[in-house]
Each structure stands twice: as structure tokens, then as C-alpha cells.
C-alpha positions as CSV (number, residue, x, y, z in Angstrom):
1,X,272.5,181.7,98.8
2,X,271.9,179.2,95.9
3,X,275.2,180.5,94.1
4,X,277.0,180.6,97.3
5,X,276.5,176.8,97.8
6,X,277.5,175.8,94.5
7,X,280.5,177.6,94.0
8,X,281.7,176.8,97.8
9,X,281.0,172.9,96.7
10,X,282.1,173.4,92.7
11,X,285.7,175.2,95.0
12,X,286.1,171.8,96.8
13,X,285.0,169.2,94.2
14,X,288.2,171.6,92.0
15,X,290.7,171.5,94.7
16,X,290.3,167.8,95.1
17,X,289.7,167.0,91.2
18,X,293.0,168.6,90.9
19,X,295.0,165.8,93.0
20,X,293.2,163.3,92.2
21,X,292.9,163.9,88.5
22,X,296.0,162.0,87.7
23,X,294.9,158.7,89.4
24,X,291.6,158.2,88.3
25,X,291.9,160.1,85.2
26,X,292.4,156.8,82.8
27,X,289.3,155.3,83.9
28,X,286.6,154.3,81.2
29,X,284.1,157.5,80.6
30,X,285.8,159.7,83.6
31,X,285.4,163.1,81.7
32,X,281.5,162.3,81.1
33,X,280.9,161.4,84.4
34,X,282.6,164.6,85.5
35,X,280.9,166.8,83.2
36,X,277.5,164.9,84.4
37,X,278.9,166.1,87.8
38,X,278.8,169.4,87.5
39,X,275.7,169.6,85.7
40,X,274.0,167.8,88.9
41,X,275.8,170.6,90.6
42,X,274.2,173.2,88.6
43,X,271.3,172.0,88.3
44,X,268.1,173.9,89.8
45,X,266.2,171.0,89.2
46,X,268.5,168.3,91.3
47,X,269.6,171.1,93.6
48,X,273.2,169.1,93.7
49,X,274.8,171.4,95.2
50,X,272.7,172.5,97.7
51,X,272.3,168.6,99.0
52,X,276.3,168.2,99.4
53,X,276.5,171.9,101.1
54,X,273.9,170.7,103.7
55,X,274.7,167.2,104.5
56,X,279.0,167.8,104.3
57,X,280.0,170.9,104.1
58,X,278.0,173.2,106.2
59,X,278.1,170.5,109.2
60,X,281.8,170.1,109.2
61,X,282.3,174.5,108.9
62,X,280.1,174.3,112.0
63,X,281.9,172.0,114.2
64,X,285.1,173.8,113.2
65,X,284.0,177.0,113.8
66,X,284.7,177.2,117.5
């Protein structure tokens, strides 16, 4: 369940890093703090992942699924 939540959150922060990538790209240290990112993501320890799942994603799939 773990894996599930990260890749279903690492599949959104992708899709919108994609089209937002040129925009924001240029800023000062924007690859590190992505990098850092993902490795909150990741994480066991921070459980990253698992905390945006529950508070955004899951929530909004629910009300949506009717």
C-alpha cells in the first residue's frame, strides 16, 4: 500500500512537474529542491508520500467517485 501511495503521488507531482517545468525551472536551486522532493517522497522515515495521499489525493478520489 506504501508503494501504491508513492507512485500514485510521485505520477501526479510528474504530470504537473512536466507543465510547469518551464516556468519555474530558472529559479535559484530548483533541481535540488526537487531532488530533495522526491527523496521526502521516498522516504520511510518522513512517510512523504503517504501524508500528501491522505490529506489530497485520497479525499478528492473519494468525492469523485460517485
Amino acid at each position: 500500500v506504501r508503494w501504491m501511495m508513492y507512485w500514485i503521488v510521485f505520477a501526479l507531482f510528474m504530470a504537473t512537474e512536466t507543465i510547469t517545468d518551464l516556468l519555474i525551472s530558472w529559479f535559484s536551486f530548483y533541481y535540488e529542491i526537487k531532488m530533495a522532493f522526491v527523496i521526502w517522497l521516498l522516504s520511510p522515515y518522513t512517510g512523504g508520500a503517504t501524508l500528501l495521499y491522505r490529506k489530497f489525493v485520497h479525499p478528492t478520489l473519494s468525492r469523485k467517485e460517485k
